[in-house]
N, C-alpha and C positions, 0 to 999 in steps of 0.2 A: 504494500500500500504506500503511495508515494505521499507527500509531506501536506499535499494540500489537502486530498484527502482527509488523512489522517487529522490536521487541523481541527478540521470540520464536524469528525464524529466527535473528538475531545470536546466539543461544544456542546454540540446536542445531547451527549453523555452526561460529563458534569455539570453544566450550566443549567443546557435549558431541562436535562433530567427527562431526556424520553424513558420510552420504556426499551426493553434490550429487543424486542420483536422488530420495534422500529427503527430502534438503532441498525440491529443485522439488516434489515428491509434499505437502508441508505443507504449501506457500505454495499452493499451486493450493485446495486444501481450503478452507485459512483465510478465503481471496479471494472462493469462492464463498458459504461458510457468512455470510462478511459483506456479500455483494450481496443475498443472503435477507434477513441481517437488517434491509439498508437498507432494500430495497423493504415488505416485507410489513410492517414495524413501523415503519419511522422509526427505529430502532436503533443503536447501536453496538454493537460485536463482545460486550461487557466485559459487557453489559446482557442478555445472553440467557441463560433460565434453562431450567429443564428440559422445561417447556411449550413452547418456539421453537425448543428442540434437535429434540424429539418429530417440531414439525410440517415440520422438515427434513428429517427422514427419511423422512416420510413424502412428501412431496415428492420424495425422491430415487427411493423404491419406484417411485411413479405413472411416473415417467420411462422405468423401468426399468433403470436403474443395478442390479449382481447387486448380493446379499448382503454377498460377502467387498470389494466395491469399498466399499460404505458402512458396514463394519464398520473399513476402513481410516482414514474419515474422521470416525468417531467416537473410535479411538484416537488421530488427530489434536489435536481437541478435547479430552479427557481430558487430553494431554498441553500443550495450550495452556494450560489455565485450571489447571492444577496450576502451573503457571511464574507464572500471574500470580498464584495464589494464597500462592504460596511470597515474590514481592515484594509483597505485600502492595494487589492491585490490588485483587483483588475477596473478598468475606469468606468465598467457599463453590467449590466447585467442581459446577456445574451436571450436569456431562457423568457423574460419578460413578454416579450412578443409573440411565444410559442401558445397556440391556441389548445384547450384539450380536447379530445376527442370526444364525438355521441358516445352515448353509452346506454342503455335501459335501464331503466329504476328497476328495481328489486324490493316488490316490498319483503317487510320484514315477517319471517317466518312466526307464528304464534300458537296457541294453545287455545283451542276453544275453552269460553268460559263455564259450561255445565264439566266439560272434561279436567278442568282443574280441580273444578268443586269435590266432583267424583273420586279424585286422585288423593286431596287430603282431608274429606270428609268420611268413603266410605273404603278406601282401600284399608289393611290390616296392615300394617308395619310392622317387623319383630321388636319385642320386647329386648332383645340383645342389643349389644352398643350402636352397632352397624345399625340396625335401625331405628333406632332413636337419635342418630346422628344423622341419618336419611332425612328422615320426615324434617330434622331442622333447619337443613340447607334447603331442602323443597319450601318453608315455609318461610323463610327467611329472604332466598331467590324471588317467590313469588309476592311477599308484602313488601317489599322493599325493592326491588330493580335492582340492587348491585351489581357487578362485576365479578366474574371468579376471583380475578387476584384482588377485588377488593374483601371478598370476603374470607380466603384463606388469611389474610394478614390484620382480621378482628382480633383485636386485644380484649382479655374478660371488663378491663375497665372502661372501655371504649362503651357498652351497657350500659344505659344511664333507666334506673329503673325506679327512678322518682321522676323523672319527667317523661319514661317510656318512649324513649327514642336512641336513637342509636349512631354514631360517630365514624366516620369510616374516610381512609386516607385513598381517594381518587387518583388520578393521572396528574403526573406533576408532582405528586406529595402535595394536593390539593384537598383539603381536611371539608369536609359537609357534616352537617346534623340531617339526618334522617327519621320522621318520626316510624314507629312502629305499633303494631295492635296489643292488646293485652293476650291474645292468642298464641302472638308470636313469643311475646314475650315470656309467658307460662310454658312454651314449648323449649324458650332458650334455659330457663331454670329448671325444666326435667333435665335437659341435656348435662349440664352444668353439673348435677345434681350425681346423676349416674356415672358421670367423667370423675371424678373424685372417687367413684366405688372403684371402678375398674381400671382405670388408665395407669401405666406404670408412676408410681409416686417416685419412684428416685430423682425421676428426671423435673426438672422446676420450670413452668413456662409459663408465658403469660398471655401463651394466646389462646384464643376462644376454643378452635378446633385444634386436635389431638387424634393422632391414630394410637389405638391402644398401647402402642408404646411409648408411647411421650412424648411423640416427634410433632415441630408443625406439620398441619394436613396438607398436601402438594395436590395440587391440579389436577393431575390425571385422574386421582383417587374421587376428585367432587364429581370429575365430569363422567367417571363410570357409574356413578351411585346415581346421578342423574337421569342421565342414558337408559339406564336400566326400568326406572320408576315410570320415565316418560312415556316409555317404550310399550307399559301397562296401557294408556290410554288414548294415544296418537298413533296414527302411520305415516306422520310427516319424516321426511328424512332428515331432518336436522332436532334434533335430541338432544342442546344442550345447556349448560347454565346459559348463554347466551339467548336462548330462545326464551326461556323465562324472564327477562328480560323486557323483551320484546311482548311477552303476553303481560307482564304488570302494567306497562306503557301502553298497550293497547286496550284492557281492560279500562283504567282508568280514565282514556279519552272516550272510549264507547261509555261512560257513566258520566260525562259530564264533566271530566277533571279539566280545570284552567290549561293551557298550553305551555304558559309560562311556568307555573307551578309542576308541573311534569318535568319540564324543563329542568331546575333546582336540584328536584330527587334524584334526578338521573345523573346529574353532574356533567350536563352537555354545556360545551365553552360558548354554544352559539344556538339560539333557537332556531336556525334551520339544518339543526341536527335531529329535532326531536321534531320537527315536521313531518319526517316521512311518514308519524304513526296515524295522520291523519289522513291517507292514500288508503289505510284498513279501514277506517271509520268510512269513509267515502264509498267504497268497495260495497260494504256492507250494507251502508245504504240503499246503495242499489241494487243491489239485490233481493231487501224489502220490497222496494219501489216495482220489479218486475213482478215478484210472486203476487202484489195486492190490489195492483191498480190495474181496474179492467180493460186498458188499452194500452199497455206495457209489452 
């Protein structure tokens, strides 16, 4: 990785504190954008203008790389040469005038709402750890919208059970209050509760979730216990904390919920992140609209 490069992830690394998905996601970009420029021009990174961006694109079309993948990689750029233009590497920012490509929306995958009901009202969960620590991340996912890695990295203090809401460290190490139900809450103090009985004591932690040996709870481990549960009441092909997610956000707009105030819980930087959940509401409407109106 040559200097300028490298520069640039130290930035968005330390500074601006992405997360390490999207860190690897820029360096990957950067690396290839500048094996293009090596080979096809004799280049360095720093030296490509709007013309060697262009025909990098179109390089990547011919491949057939989608749209929204090299729409990624020119936000990349944009934000490379904005850093080096900001230190004063180079006098212009190339990528600026680079248009992105069409793409199709995607709405976001969800959970009918009788099928969630179903899931944590009438399904049996084991009595043993595993499911009692199921059912908490199911109801915890679904009253709340979090994020996996927000929710593996819950602290027991982080639980504010006199004002029954809950604390949790976002993107950025951007810290929100979240309120939560008393449902939830009574579900987080069985968990709690049984986590003391069972969980290995030698090991000392202070985070929420624990696999029976005292470790924090990783990733993998939510989204198989997710996967699994999901799997009880959908045949949607995406089954994961992230779709629950997407079903509290859509829930909550099909009820009525402010757009802005969804907004907040969710921890979106920009209300036209939390927009797209109103394309399901819209959806749905019309689909009412077909089934009831005699000239539909």
């Amino acid at each position: 990785m040559n200097k300028e490069i490298l520069d640039f992830i130290n930035y968005i690394q330390l500074e601006r504190r992405y997360s390490v998905h999207t860190v690897d996601a820029y360096r990957s970009d950067l690396e290839q954008f500048q094996m293009f420029i090596s080979e096809i021009y004799s280049d360095n990174i720093l030296k490509a203008d709007f013309a060697k961006i262009r025909d990098w694109i179109v390089y990547l079309n011919r491949q057939g790389i989608s749209n929204s993948t090299i729409n990624r990689k020119i936000t990349t750029l944009k934000s490379f040469f904005k850093f080096h233009l900001i230190s004063q590497n180079v006098d212009s920012n190339p990528a600026t005038k680079i248009n992105v490509l069409k793409t199709e929306k995607k709405l976001p995958v969800f959970v009918e709402e009788d099928n969630m009901e179903f899931l944590l009202d009438e399904v049996e969960f084991p009595d043993d750890y595993m499911g009692v620590f199921s059912k908490t991340i199911l109801d915890l996912f679904y009253g709340t919208g979090i994020r996996v890695e927000e929710l593996v990295n819950i602290k027991e203090k982080d639980v504010d059970h006199d004002r029954v809401q809950l604390k949790v460290l976002g993107k950025r190490n951007k810290e929100r209050i979240i309120p939560i139900s008393n449902n939830v809450l009574l579900q987080i103090d069985k968990y709690i509760s049984l986590k003391k009985e069972v969980v290995n004591s030698a090991k000392s932690s202070e985070y929420l979730f624990l696999t029976k040996n005292g470790d924090k709870v990783y990733k993998k481990l939510v989204y198989r216990q997710v996967n699994y549960y999901l799997s009880l009441v959908t045949t949607n092909s995406k089954k994961s904390p992230h779709v629950l997610r997407h079903t509290f956000a859509t829930h909550l707009l099909n009820k009525g919920a402010d757009l802005n105030a969804i907004k907040e819980i969710l921890g979106h930087a920009s209300l036209s992140a939390t927009q797209i959940y109103t394309h399901n509401s819209i959806e749905k409407l019309k689909n009412v609209y077909k089934q009831a109106h005699p000239k539909a």
